[in-house]
C-alpha positions as CSV (number, residue, x, y, z in Angstrom):
1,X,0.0,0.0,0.0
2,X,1.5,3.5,-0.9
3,X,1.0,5.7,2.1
4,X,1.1,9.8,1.1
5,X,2.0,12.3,3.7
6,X,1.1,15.7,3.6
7,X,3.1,18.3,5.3
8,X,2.4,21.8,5.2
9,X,4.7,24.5,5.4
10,X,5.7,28.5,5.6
11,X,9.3,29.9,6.9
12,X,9.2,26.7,8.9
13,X,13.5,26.3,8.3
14,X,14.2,25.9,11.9
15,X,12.3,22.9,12.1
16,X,11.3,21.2,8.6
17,X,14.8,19.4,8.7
18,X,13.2,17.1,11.8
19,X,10.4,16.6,9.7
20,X,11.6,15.3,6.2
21,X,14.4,13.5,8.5
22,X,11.9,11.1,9.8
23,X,9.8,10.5,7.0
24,X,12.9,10.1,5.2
25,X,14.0,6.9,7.8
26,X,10.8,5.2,7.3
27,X,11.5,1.9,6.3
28,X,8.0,1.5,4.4
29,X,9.2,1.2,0.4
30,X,5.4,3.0,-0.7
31,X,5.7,6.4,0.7
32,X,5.0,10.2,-0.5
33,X,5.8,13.1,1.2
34,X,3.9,16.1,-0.2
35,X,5.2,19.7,1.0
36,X,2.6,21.9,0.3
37,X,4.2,25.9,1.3
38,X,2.7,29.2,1.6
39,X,5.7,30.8,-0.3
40,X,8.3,30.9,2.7
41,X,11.1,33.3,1.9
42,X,13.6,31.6,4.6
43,X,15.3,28.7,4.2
44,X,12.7,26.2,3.7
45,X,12.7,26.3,0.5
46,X,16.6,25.3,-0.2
47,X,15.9,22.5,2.8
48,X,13.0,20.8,1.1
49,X,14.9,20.6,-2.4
50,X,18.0,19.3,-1.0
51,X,16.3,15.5,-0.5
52,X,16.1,15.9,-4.2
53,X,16.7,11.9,-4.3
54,X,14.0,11.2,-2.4
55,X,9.7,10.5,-2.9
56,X,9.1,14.4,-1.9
57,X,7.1,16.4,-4.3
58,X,6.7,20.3,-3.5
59,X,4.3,23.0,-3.9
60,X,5.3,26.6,-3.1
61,X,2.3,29.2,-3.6
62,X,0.0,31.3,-1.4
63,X,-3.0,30.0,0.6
64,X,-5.7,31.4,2.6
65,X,-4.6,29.3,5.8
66,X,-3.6,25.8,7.5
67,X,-6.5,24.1,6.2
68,X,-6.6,26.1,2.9
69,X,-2.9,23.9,2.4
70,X,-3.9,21.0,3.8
71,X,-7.2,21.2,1.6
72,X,-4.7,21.5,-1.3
73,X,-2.5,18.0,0.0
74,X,-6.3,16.2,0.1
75,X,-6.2,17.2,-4.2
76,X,-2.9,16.3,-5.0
77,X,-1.9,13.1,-2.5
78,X,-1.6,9.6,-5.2
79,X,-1.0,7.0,-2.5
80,X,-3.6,4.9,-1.3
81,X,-4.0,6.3,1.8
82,X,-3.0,9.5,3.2
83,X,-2.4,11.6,6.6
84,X,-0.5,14.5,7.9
85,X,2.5,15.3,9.6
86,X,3.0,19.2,10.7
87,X,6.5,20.8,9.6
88,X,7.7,20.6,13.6
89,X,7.0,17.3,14.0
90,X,8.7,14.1,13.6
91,X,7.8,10.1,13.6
92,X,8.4,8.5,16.3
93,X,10.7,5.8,14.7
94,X,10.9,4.2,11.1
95,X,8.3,1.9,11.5
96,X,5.7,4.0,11.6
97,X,4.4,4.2,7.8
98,X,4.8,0.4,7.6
99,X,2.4,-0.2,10.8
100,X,0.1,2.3,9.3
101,X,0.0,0.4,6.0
102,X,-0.5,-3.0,7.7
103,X,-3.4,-1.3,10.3
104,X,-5.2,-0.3,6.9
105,X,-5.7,-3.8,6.3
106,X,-9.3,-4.7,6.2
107,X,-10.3,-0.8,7.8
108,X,-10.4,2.5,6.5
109,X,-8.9,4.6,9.3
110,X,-5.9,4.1,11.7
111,X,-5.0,6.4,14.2
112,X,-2.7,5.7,17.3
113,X,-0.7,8.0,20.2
114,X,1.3,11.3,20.4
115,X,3.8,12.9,22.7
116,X,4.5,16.4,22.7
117,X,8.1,17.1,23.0
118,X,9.0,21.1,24.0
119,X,12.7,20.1,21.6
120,X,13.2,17.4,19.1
121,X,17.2,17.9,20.0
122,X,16.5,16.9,23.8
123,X,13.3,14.8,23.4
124,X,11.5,15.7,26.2
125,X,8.5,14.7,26.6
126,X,6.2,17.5,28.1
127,X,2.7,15.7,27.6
128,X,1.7,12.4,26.3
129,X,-1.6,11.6,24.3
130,X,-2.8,8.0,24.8
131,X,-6.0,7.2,22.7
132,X,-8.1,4.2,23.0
133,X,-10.8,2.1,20.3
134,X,-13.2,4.3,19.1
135,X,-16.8,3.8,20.1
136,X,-19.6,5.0,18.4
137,X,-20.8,8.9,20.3
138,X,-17.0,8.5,21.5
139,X,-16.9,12.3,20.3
140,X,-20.4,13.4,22.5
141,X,-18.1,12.5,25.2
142,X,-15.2,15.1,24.5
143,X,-13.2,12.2,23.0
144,X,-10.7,12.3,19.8
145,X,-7.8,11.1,18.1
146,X,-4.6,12.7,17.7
147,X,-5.1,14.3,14.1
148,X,-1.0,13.9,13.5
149,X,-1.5,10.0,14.2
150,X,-5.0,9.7,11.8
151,X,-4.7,8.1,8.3
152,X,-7.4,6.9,6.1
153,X,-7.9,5.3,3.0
154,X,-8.8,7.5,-0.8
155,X,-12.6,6.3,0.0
156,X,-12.9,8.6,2.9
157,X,-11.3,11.4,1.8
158,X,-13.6,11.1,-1.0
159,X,-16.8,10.8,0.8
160,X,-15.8,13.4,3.8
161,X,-14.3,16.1,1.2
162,X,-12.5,18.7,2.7
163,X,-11.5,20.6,5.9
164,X,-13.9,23.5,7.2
165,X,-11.7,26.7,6.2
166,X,-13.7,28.8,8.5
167,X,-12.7,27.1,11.7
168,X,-8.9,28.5,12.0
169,X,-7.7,25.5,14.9
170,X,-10.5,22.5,15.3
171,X,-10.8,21.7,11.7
172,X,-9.3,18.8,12.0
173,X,-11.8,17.9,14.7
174,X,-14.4,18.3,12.4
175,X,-12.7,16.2,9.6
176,X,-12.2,13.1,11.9
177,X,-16.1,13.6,13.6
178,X,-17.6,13.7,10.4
179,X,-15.2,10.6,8.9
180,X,-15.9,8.6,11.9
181,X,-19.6,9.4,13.5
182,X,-21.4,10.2,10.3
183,X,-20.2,8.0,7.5
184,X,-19.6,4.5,9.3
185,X,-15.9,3.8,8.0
186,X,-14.5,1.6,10.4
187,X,-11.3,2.4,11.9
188,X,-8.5,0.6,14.2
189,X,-6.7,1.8,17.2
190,X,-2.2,1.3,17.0
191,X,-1.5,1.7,20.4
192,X,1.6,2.6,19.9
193,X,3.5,6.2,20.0
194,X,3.4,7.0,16.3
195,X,4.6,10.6,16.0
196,X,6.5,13.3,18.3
197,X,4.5,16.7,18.3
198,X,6.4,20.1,19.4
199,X,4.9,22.4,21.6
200,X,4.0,25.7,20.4
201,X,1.7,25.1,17.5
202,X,-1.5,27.0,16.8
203,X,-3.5,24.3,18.9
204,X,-0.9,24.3,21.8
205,X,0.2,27.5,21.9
206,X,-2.0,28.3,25.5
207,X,-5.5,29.2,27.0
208,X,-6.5,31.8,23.9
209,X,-6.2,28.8,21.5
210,X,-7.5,26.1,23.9
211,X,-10.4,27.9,24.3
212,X,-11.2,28.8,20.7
213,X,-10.4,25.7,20.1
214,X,-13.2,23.7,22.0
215,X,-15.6,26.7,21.0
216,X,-14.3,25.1,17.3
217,X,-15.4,21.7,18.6
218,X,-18.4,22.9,20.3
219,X,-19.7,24.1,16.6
220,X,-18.6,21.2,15.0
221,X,-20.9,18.8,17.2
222,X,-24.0,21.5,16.9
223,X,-23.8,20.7,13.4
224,X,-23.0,17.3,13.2
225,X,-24.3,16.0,15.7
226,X,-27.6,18.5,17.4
227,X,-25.7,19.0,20.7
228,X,-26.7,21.8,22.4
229,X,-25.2,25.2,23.4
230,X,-23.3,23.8,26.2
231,X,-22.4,19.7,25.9
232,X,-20.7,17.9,28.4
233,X,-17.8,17.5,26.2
234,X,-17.2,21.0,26.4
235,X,-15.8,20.3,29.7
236,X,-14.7,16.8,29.2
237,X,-12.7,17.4,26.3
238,X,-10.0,20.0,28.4
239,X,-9.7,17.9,31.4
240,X,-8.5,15.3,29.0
241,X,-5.8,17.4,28.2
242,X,-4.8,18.4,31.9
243,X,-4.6,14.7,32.4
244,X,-1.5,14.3,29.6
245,X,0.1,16.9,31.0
246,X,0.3,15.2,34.1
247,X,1.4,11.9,32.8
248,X,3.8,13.3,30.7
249,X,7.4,15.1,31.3
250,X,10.0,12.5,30.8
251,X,12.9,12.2,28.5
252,X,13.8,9.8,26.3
């Protein structure tokens, strides 16, 4: 099974090197790594060309956004399945495509755990996302998937289209309620760390984008799924985060 990753970009130079490193290592022969940038005028650029030998295809152009880019990867991935890894991130290890390739076997979606690390030099590890089977109303519940650790086949990318360009940080929230509560693909759970997330990101950057962030979410199940104007996953859903903070904080 080809596997396509898409990883969006702009002035990202400090940290893109991480990023194509590890999909680079994956030992997984069927692999894609589309960079889709926002025109960066640092040195992304000149880092993303120089693993000229290897399955990377580039895109350099304005957008109108994160999800205006990754709508753009959705168009142009070839690969039988696809998912996204974030231009400060890294995988976890070289295995990770290949287990994501053999979890796509008889399921449509695969999704498995994070940790967030505050440096990819030091490796610590500042918060630790462990997910668990999906249950149907699992999102009702303030539940979800790591985005970074979510692939899925061409069908559901076909049926779920594309990512809600008005929300500016829960899009991906919406993309993975409406893939998995509202078109009945089935999925399976790696439980296993799949990918190392920096700190710092638009999602993780502190209580201003925490909150607007469930407020996202909170509109995203009022759609999808009739909850009210207050839902118990409002709640539920940031007290799942205070608990990775306190399992995390290691270093390895």
């Amino acid at each position: 099974m080809k596997v396509s990753v898409v990883t969006v970009s702009f002035n990202a130079g400090r940290t893109i090197g991480h990023t194509l490193e590890s999909f680079c290592a994956q030992r997984h022969p069927e692999r894609e790594l589309v960079v889709v940038d926002g025109g960066s005028t640092d040195e992304t650029l000149a880092i993303v060309r120089s693993f000229e030998a290897e399955p990377i295809r580039l895109i350099s152009e304005p957008d109108r956004g994160l999800y205006d880019a990754m709508n753009k990867g959705l168009r142009l991935f070839t690969g039988e399945a696809v998912g996204f890894l974030n231009a400060d991130d890294r995988y976890q290890d070289p295995d990770v495509l290949g287990d994501i390739a053999a979890g796509l076997d008889g399921v449509d979606i695969v999704y498995g755990d994070l940790d967030f690390v505050d440096s990819h030099d030091n490796g610590r590890v500042v918060r630790t996302w462990r997910s668990q089977p999906w249950r149907a109303g699992a999102f009702r519940a303030g539940w979800m998937p790591p985005h970074p650790t979510f692939y899925v086949r061409r069908a559901v990318v076909e049926a779920v289209g594309e990512f809600d360009r008005s929300m500016k940080i829960s899009a991906d929230y919406d993309y993975m309620l409406r893939a998995m509560e509202l078109n009945g693909f089935s999925s399976r759970f790696l439980p296993r760390v799949m990918v190392r997330m920096l700190t710092g990101g638009a999602s993780t950057a502190g209580v201003s984008s925490y909150l607007r962030g469930n407020l996202e979410a909170l509109r995203a199940r009022r759609r999808w799924l009739g909850a009210g104007l207050i839902d118990a996953a409002l709640i539920a859903k940031p007290l799942g985060k205070v608990g990775q903070f306190l399992a995390g904080a290691r270093t390895t």
